[in-house]
N, C-alpha and C positions, 0 to 999 in steps of 0.2 A: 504494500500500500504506500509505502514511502517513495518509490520511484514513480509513482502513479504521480503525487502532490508535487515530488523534484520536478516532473518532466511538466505539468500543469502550469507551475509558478517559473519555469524558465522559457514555456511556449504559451502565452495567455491568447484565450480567445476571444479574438475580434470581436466586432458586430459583424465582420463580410463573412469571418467564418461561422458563426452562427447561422447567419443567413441563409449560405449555402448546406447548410447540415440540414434545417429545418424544408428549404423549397426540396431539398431531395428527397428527406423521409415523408412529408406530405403532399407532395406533388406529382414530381418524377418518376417514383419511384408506382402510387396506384394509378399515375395515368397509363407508363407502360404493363401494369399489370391488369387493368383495363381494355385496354389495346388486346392484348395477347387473350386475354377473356371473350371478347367479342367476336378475335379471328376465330379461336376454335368453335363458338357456338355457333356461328354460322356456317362451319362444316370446310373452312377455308384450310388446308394444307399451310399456305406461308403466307405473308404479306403480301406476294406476287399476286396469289389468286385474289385478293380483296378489290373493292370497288374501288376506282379514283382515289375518293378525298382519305382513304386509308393506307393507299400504295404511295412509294414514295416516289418523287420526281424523276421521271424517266426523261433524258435527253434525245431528243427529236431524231427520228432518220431520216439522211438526207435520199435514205436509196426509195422515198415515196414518193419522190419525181423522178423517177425511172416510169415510162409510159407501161400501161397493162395490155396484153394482147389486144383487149376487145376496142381500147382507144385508137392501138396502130391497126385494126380491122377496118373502124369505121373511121378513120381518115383515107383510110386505104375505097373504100367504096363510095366515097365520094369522088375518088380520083386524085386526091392532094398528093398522094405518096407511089412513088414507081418501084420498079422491080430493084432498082437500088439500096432505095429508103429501107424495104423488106430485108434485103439482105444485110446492110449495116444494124438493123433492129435485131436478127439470129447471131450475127458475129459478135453484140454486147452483152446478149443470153437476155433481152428481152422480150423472146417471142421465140418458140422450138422450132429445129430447122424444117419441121415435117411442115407446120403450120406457116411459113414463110415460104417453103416452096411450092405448095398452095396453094397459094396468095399471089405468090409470082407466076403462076399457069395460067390463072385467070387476067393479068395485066396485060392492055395493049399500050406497046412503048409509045411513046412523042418527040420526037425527034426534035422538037424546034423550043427546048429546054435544053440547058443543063442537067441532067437528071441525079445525079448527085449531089449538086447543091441544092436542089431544089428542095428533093427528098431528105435532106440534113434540114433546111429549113424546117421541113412539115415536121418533122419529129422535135427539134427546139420551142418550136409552138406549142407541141404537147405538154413538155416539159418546164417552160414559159407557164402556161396557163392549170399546172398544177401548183407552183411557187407562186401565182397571185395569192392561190384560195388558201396556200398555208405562212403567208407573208408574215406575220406578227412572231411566229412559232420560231422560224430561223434566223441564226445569226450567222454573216457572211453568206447572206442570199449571191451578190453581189460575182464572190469568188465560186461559188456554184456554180452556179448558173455559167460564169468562164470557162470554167473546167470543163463541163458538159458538151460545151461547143467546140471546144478543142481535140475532145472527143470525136466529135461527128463531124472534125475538118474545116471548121470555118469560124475558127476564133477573130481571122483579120475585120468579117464581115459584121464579124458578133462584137467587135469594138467598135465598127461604125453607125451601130445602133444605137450600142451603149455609151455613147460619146455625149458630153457637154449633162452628166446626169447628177454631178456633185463628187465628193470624196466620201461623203457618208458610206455605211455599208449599206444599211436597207432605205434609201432614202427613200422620200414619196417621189420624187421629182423621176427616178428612174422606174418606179413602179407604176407610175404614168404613163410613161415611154414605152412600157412594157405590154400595156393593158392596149394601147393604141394600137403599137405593132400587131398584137393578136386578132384586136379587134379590124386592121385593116386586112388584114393579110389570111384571116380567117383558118381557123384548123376543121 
């Protein structure tokens, strides 16, 4: 007991260490045991399985502006997209090569395009107009969005788009530019 009163009277406790003792035996300590109460009675395995406001912050994936088959289908059946676009879309793994050549048996080429660029266009549109709908959610939309076009061969093109739009990363002033573009050029 004597070492107990030595080590008490040579470490005296604060008010911040109190503080902290108490917010943790009455706070901390039954809100996680709370927490963990609720997961199992709802029959949830981990924290993973719970709803939103009980899972903890998952950082965004940039791979949900990768186009889905059925967007590069029906740009494709509109006509926007050639047997090029099809083939750059299987050689990124976003569309199986069964389902791209397919798609390419049914294409009648046009000669009086680029087909290439064009076809890189219509896929950036896609990709463009899934980053409007998730704009708030990413940061370095900006540098994405670069990348991707760099990707599909037409980064020089894709800077003269994105040219005079500020230094910001997500600015509005570019996300204007962006919404125009899609909106003129239509996917």
């Amino acid at each position: 007991m004597e070492q107990f009163w030595e080590l008490a009277n040579r470490f005296p406790l604060t008010a911040g260490t109190l503080f902290t003792i108490v917010f943790v035996v009455f706070v901390r300590a039954p809100l996680s045991l709370l927490t963990n109460l609720i997961i199992r009675k709802m029959g949830w395995d981990t924290v993973d399985d719970a709803p939103r406001p009980l899972r903890p912050f998952i950082p965004w994936n940039p791979e949900r502006l990768i186009p889905t088959t059925s967007e590069i289908k029906r740009v494709h059946a509109r006509g926007k997209i050639g047997a090029r676009g099809l083939e750059m879309a299987a050689e990124r793994g976003w569309m199986t090569a069964e389902e791209a050549s397919t798609l390419r048996s049914k294409t009648i080429e046009r000669a009086d395009l680029d087909e290439s660029d064009r076809d890189a266009f219509a896929l950036m549109r896609i990709i463009v107009r899934r980053s409007l709908a998730n704009w708030k959610r990413v940061r370095g939309m900006r540098n994405l969005l670069s990348s991707f076009a760099t990707q599909l061969g037409i980064s020089e093109e894709w800077a003269d788009i994105t040219r005079d739009t500020g230094d910001r990363d997500n600015s509005t002033v570019l996300r204007h530019k962006l919404r125009t573009w899609v909106r003129e050029h239509g996917t």
